[in-house]
C-alpha positions in Angstrom: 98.4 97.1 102.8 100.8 96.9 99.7 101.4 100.2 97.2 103.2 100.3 94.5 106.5 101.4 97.0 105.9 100.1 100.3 104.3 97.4 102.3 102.1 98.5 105.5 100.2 96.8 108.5 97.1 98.6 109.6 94.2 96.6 112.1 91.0 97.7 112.5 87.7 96.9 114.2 83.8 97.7 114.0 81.9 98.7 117.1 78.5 98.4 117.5 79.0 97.1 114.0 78.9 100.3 112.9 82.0 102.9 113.9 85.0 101.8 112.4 88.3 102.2 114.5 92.2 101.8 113.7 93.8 99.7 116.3 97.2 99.5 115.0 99.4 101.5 112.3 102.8 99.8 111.3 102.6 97.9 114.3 102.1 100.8 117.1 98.9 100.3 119.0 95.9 103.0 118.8 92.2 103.7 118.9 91.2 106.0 116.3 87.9 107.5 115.5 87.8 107.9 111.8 85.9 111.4 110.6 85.2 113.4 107.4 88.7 115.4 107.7 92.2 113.5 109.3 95.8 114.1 109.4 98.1 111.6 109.8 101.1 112.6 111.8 104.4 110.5 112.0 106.3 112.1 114.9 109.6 111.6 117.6 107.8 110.8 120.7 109.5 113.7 122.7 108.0 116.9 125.2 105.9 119.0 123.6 105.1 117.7 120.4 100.7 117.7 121.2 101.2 120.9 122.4 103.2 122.9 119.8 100.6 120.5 117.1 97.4 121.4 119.1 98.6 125.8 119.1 99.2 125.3 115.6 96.0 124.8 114.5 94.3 126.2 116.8 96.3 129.9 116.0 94.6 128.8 112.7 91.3 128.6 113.6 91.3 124.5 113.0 89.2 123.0 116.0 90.6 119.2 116.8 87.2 116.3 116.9 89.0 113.7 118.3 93.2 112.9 119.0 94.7 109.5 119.1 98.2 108.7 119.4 100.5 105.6 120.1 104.5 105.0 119.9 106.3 102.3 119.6 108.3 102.7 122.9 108.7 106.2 124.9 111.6 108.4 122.8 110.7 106.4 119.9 108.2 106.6 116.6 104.8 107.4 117.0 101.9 107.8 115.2 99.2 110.3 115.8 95.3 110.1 113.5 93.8 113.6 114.5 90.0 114.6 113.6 89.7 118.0 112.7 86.2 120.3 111.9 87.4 121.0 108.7 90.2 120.5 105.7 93.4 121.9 106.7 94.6 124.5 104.4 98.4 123.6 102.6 100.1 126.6 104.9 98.6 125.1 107.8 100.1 122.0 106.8 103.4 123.1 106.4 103.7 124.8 110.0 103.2 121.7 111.2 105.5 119.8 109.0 108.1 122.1 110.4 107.4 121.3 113.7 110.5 119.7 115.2 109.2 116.4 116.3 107.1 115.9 113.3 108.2 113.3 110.7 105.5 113.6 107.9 102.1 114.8 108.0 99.5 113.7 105.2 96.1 115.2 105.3 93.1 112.6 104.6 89.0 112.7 103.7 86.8 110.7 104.1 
């Protein structure tokens, strides 16, 4: 994919020929479910990141569908595509950006 700043790679794949799946972000390989409400984490892969993500919404009342995650190599950048219930709210949003693993998060809908 090409924007008008940056140039991305980004595989996918069709099961059953119906239920899309990402396979691969910027190179890092995944399997992610795609749903009605995503966030797309960029992260350190280091202890503790799923956790401190996972009790930060959940202390918000935002149940998790489905969680994938991949890296590049252990210690180094990964990329997590998490399925929530329901559209995370901007303060949510920004507990997690603080996070101290967390790289950028973007919220997505589908």
């Amino acid at each position: 994919m090409t924007t008008e700043t940056q140039t991305r790679g980004l595989a996918g794949t069709l099961f059953d020929g119906r239920n899309p799946r990402i396979v691969e972000i910027k190179g890092i390989p995944m399997d992610a479910k795609l749903g009605p409400h995503m966030l797309y984490i960029t992260n350190v892969d280091r202890p503790g990141f799923i956790g401190a993500m996972g009790t930060t919404l959940g202390d918000a009342g935002i149940n998790i569908a489905t969680f994938a995650l991949g890296r590049e190599d252990q210690g180094g950048r990964a990329i997590a595509l998490i399925e929530v219930d329901d559209a995370v709210p901007e303060d949510v949003l920004d507990k997690v950006r603080r996070l101290p693993q967390v790289v950028q998060v973007k919220p997505m809908a589908f």
